[in-house]
C-alpha positions in Angstrom: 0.0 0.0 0.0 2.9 2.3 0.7 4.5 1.6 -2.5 1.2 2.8 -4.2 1.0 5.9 -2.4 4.4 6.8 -3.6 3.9 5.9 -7.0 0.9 8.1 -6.7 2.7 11.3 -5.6 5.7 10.7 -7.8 3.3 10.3 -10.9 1.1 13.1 -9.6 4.4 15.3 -9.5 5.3 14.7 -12.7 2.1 15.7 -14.4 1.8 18.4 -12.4 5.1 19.7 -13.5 4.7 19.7 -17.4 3.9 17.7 -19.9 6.9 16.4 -21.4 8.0 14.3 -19.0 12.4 13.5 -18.9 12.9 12.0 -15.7 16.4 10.7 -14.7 16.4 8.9 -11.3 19.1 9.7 -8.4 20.6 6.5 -7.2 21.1 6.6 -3.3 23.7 5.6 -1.3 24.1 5.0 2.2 26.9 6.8 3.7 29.1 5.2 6.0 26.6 2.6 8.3 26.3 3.2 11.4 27.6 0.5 14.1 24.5 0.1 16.4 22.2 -3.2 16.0 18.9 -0.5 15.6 20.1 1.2 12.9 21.7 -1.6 10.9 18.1 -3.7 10.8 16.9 0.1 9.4 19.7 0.1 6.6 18.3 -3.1 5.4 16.4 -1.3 2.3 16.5 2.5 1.4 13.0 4.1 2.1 13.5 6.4 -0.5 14.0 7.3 -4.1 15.0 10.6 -5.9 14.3 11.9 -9.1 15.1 14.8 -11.6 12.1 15.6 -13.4 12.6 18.7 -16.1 12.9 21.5 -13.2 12.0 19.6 -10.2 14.0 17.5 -7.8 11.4 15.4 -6.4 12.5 12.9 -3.1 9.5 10.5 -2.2 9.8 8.2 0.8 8.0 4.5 1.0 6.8 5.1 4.6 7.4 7.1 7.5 10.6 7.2 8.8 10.6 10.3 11.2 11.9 14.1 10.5 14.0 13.9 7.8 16.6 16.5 6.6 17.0 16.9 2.4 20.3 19.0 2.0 21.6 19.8 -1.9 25.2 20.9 -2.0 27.2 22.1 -5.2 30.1 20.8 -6.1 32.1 23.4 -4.5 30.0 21.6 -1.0 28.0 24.8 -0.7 24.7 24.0 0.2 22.4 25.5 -2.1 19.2 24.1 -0.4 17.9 22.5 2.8 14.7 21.3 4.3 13.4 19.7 7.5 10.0 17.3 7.1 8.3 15.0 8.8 7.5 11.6 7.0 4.9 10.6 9.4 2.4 14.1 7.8 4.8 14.5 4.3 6.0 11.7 2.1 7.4 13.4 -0.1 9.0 16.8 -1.5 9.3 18.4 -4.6 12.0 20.8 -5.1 12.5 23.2 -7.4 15.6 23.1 -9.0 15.5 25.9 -12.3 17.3 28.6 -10.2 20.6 26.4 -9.7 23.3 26.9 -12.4 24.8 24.1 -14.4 26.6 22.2 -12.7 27.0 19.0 -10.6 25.5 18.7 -7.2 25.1 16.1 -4.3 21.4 15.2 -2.6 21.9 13.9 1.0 18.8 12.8 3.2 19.1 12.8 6.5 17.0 10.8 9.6 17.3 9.4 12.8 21.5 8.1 12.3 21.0 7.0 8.6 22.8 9.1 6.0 21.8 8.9 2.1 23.5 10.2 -0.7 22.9 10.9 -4.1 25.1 12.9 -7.4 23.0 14.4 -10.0 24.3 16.9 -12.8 21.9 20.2 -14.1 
C-alpha cells in the first residue's frame, strides 16, 4: 500500500510539472553505516527514491521514517538548499531546482543516524 502511495505522488508530481515528461532517477547511497544493531536492521532497504524531473527534484519516501533532513550541495560543497519534514504528515517533497546553475551537485537525506546520498548533474 505504501509503495502505491508513492507511485501516486511521484506520478502526480510529474504531471503536475509539465507535460513532457524526462525523468532521470538519483541513485542513493548510504553513507558510511552506522555500528549500532537498531540502525543496521533500518539500513536493510533504502525508504527512498529521488528523481530529476525537467525542473524539479522530487524525493519521495516508502513510509514514515521520522523528520528527515534533504540537503543539496554544489560541487564546491556549498549548500544551495535545505529542508526539514516530517515523513509521518509529508512523504514526499518536490524541489524546485531551475534557479541552480549548471553544474553537478550532491542530494543527502538525513534521519534518525542514517545518512543517504545521491550525485546528480543540471
Amino acid at each position: 500500500m505504501r509503495k502505491q502511495s508513492v507511485l501516486l505522488f511521484v506520478l502526480m508530481a510529474m504531471l503536475i510539472s509539465d507535460t513532457s515528461v524526462s525523468a532521470a532517477e538519483i541513485y542513493l547511497k548510504k553513507k558510511e553505516p552506522p555500528t549500532d544493531p537498531d540502525s543496521l536492521r533500518r539500513l536493510a532497504s533504502i525508504p527512498a527514491i529521488a528523481f530529476i524531473n525537467n525542473d524539479e527534484l522530487t524525493v519521495a519516501f516508502d513510509y514514515p521514517v521520522g523528520a528527515v533532513a534533504i540537503i543539496i550541495a554544489d560541487e564546491s560543497e556549498n549548500v544551495v538548499y535545505y529542508s526539514l519534514i516530517d515523513t509521518s504528515i509529508q512523504q514526499g517533497v518536490v524541489i524546485p531546482v531551475d534557479t541552480l546553475i549548471s553544474g553537478d551537485y550532491s542530494l543527502q537525506i538525513e534521519y534518525e543516524a542514517v545518512v543517504l546520498t545521491g550525485e546528480f548533474s543540471l
